[in-house]
C-alpha atoms as one frame of an Amber mdcrd trajectory, in Angstrom:
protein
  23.137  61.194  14.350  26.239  60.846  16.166  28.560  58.773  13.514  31.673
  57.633  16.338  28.753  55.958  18.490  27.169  54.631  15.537  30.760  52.837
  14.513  31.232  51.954  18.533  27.978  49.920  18.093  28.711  47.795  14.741
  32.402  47.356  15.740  30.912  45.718  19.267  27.991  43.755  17.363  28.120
  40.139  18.914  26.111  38.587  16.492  24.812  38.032  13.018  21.746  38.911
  13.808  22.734  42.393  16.231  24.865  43.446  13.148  21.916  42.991  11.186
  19.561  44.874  13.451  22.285  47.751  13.362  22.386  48.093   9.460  18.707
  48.561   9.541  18.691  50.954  12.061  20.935  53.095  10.157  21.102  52.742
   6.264  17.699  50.786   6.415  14.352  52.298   4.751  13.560  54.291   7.265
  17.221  54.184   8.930  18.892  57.375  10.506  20.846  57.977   7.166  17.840
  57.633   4.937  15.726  59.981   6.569  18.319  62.452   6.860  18.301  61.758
   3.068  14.821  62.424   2.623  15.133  66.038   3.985  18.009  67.498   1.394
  14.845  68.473  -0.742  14.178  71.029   1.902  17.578  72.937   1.486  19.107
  75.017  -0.371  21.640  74.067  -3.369  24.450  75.357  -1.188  23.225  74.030
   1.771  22.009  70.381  -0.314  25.515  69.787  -2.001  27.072  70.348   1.248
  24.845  67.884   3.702  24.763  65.652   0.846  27.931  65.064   0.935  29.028
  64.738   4.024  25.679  61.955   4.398  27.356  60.406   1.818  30.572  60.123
   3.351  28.705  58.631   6.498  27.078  56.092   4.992  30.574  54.889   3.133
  31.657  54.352   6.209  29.050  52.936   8.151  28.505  50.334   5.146  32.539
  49.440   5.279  32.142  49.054   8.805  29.039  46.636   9.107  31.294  44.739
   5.825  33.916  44.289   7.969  32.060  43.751  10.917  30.557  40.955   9.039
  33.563  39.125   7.438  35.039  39.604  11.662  32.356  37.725  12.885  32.058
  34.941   9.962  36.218  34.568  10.774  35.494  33.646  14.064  32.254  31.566
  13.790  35.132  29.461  11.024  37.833  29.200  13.721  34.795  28.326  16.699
  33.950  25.514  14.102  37.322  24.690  13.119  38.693  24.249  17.084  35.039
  22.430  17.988  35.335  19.734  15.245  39.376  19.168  15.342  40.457  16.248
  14.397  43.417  14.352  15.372  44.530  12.707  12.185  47.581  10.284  14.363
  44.915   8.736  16.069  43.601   5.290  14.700  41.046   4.897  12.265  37.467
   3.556  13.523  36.724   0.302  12.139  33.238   0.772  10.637  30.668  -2.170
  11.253  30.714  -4.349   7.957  27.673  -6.530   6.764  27.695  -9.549   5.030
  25.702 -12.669   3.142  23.510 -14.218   5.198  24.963 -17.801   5.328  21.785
 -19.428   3.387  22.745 -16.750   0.997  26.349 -18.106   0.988  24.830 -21.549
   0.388  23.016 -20.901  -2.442  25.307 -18.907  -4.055  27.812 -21.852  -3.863
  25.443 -24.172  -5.408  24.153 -22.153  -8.295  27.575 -21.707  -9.398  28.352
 -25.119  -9.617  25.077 -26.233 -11.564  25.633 -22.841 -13.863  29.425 -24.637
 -14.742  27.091 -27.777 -15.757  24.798 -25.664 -17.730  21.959 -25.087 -15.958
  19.964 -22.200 -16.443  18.696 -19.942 -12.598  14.790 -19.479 -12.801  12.465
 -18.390 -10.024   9.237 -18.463  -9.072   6.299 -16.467  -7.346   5.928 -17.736
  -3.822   2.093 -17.164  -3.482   1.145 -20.062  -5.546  -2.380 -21.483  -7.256
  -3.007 -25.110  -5.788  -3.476 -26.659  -9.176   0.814 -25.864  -9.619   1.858
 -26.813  -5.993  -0.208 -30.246  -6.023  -2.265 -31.183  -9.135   0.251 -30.289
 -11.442   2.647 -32.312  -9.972   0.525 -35.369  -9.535  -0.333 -34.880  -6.459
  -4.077 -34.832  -6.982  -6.886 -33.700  -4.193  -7.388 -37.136  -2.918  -3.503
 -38.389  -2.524  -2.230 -39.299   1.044   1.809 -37.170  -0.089  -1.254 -33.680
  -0.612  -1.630 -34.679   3.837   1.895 -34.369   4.385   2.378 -30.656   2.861
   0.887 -28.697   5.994  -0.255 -25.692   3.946  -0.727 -21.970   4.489  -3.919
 -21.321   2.608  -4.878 -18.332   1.450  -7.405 -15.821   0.774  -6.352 -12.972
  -1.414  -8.314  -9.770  -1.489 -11.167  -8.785  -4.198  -9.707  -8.608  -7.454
  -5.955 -10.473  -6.965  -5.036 -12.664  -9.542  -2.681 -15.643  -9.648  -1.102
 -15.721 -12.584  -0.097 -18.230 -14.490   2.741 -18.612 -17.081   1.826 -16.731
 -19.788   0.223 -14.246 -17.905  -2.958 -15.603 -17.853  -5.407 -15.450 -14.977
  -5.440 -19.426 -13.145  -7.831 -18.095 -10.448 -10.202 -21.184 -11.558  -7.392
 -23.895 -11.148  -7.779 -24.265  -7.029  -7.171 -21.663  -4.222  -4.666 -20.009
  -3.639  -1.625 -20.734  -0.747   1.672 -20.525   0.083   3.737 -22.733  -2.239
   5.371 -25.804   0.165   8.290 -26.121  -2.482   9.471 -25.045  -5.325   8.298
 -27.705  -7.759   5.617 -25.653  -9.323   8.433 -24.116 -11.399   8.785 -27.540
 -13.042   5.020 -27.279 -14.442   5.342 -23.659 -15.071   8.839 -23.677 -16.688
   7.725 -26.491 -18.976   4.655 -25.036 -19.896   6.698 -22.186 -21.161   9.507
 -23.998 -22.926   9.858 -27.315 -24.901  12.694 -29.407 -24.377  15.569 -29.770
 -23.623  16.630 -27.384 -21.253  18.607 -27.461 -17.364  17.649 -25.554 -14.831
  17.843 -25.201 -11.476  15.224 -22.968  -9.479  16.288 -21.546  -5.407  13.546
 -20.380  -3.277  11.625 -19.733  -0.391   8.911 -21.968   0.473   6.067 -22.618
   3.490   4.559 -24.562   5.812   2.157 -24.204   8.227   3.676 -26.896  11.340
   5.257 -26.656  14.751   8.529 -24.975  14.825  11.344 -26.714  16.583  15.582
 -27.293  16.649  15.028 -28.956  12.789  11.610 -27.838  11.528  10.178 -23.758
  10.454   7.465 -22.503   8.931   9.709 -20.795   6.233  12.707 -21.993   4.912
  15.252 -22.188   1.450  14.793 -25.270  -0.998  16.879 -25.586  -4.724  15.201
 -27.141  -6.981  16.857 -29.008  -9.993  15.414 -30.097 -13.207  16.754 -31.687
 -16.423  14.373 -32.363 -19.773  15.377 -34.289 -23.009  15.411 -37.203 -25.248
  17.267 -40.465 -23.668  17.669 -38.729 -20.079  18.202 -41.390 -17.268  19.304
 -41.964 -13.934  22.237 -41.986 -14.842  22.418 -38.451 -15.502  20.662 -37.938
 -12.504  23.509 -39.220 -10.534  26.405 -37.743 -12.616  24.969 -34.628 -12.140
  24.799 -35.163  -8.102  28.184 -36.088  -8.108  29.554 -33.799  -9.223  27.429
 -31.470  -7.080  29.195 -33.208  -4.092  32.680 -32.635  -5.615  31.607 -29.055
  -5.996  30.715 -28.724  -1.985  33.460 -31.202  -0.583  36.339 -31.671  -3.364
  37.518 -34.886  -5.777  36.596 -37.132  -2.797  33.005 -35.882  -2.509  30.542
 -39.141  -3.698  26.527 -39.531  -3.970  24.470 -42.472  -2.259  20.679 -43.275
  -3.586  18.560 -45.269  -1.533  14.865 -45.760  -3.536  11.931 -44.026  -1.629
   8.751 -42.523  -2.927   7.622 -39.075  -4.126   4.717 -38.542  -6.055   6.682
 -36.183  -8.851   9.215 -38.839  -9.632   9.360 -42.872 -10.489  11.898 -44.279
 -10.188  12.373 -41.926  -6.838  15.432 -41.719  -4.508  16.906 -40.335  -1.376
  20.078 -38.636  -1.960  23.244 -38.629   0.415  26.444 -37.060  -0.026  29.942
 -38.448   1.338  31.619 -36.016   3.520  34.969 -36.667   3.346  36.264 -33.758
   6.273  33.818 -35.367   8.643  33.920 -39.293   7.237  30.144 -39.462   7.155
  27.006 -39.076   4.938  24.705 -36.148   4.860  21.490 -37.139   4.136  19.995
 -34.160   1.772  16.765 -34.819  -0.566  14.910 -36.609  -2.894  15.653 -36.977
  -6.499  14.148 -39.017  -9.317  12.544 -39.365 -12.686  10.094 -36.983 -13.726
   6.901 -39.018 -13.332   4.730 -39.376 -16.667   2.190 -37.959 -14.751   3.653
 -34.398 -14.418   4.393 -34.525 -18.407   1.071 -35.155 -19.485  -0.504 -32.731
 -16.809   2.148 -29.841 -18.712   1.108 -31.103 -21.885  -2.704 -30.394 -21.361
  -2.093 -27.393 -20.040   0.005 -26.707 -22.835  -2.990 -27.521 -25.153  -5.697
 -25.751 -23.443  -3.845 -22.415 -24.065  -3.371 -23.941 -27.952   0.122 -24.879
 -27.443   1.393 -28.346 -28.797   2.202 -30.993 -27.271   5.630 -31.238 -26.495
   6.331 -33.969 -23.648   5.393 -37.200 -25.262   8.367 -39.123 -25.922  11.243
 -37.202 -24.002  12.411 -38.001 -20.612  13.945 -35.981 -17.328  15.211 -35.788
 -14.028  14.236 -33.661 -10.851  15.481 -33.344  -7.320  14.635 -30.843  -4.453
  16.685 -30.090  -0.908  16.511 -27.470   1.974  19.417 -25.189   2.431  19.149
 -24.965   5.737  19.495 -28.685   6.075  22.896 -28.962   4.501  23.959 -25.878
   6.200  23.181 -27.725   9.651  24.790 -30.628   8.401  28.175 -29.010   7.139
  28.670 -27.001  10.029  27.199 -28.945  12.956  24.411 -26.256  13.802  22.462
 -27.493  16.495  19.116 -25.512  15.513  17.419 -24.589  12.568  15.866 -21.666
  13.999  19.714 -19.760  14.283  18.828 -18.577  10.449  15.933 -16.611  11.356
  14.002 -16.847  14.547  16.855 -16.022  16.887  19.099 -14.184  13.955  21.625
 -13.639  16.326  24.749 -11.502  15.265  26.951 -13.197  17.203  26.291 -16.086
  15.538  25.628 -14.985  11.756  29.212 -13.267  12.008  31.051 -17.088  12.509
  29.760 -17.105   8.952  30.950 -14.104   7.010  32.238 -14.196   4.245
């Protein structure tokens, strides 16, 4: 074995993977060295002390040479990598893309705020609903002209899915099942859970199944308030309206009721609030008194699970509104279906906050 050409070859190796191929070749198994190793046993002591030696002396310095061979070519992969990925540290930073509430997000983050200051406790709902919540529940029985008006995405869950209701409990047998078209279910469901009094206020998508246009879509954000006690009136009602306009447009912000229907409510209102910015009224939801009818509907439910009755005698308020409504109304959106349909950057960004 000729040790200067062996040294000419590891101090030329390009690679890795040629220095590599080298140390195999000589100090591997069955390298040059090792079976030059193998044949000592063959010689005599002289003779073995002598070639053993000067093998040993070989392989010192083959093995220092593929070492620093090695650390050589590691050096200069670093400084390859090093002068590839420079960076100039006085150029200017890049501005990373930042994200953002969604302004229905904003919205309803603004309002449960203010009705949290007022005491009102944030509960949600499950959005796949059982009919007997969405409509009987809320006296809005199979046969009333309001149930026509609630175009409904009706459902039909898979073998085995339960709706449940508050307790847990399986209300597969209380109607089919659909999309809920508001969130006033919560009222019978929170009630059936909880006896009076209490505040609450409940946010949350809800359905319905009509004809998408500039001011109407199939999905979209309600908030949902409801107050339960002894001696709770109108009065309330409006107090705590005003001072849910104050919250959105300052000291100057004031509520209007004008006396419509509902089927959940009696006495029932529509709700307006003064916009002072704009000197003009933005006409938002409905709001009443919780109808008797809803109470006694919680209060047998109540007793069929073997609950007492705990709705005779007390009183409340409720009131429901679309986010998306007041958001097109505060900030002169031309089109309902900006929030979601389109969901154009561009314009979502106007909003960030």
């Amino acid at each position: 074995m000729n040790l200067d050409q062996a040294l000419q070859e590891i101090s030329a190796a390009p690679s890795l993977e040629a220095l590599h191929t080298l140390k195999v070749q000589y100090l591997g198994k069955n390298g040059l060295v090792t079976q030059e190793m193998k044949t000592l046993g063959k010689l005599s002591p002289e003779e073995r002390k002598e070639k053993g030696r000067a093998l040993n002396e070989i392989k010192e310095k083959l093995t220092a040479a593929l070492a620093a061979r090695e650390a050589a070519i590691k050096e200069q992969s670093l400084q390859e990598q090093l002068e590839r990925e420079a960076l100039d540290v006085s150029l200017p930073g890049y501005a990373f893309p930042s994200g953002g509430l969604h302004l229905i997000s904003q919205i309803q983050k603004e309002l449960l705020d203010i009705f949290r200051t007022m005491g009102h406790s944030v509960v949600e709902g499950p959005e796949v609903e059982s009919e007997f919540f969405n409509f009987d529940g809320v006296n809005m029985p199979e046969w009333h002209p309001a149930r026509d008006m609630q175009d409904t995405f009706w459902l039909q869950p898979p073998e085995g899915f339960t709706i449940q209701g508050p307790f847990g409990e399986s209300v597969n047998d209380l109607g089919s099942a659909l999309l809920r078209t508001h969130t006033s279910p919560m009222q019978v469901r929170y009630m059936v859970q909880h006896t009076p009094p209490f505040k609450i206020v409940v946010p949350g998508r809800v359905f319905r199944y009509e004809q998408t246009d500039a001011s109407h879509e199939a999905m979209f954000f309600q908030l949902e308030g409801l107050v339960v006690g002894e001696g709770i009136t109108m009065a309330d009602l409006k107090g705590a309206i005003t001072e849910l306009a104050r919250g959105l447009f300052g000291a100057e912000g004031r509520v209007r009721f004008q006396p419509t229907f509902f089927p959940f409510v009696e006495p029932g209102a529509q709700f307006a609030m003064w916009w002072p910015e704009r000197q003009k009224w933005l006409e938002l939801g409905g709001a009443g008194m919780v109808h008797p009818n809803v109470f006694k509907a919680v209060d047998d439910y109540r007793e069929k699970l073997g609950l007492p009755r705990a709705y005779e005698g007390v009183s409340g308020w409720a009131f429901g509104f679309g986010l998306e409504r007041l958001a097109l109304l505060r900030y002169g959106i031309p089109d309902i279906r900006y929030f979601y349909q389109q969901n154009r950057l561009s314009f979502l960004r106007q909003f960030r906050n």
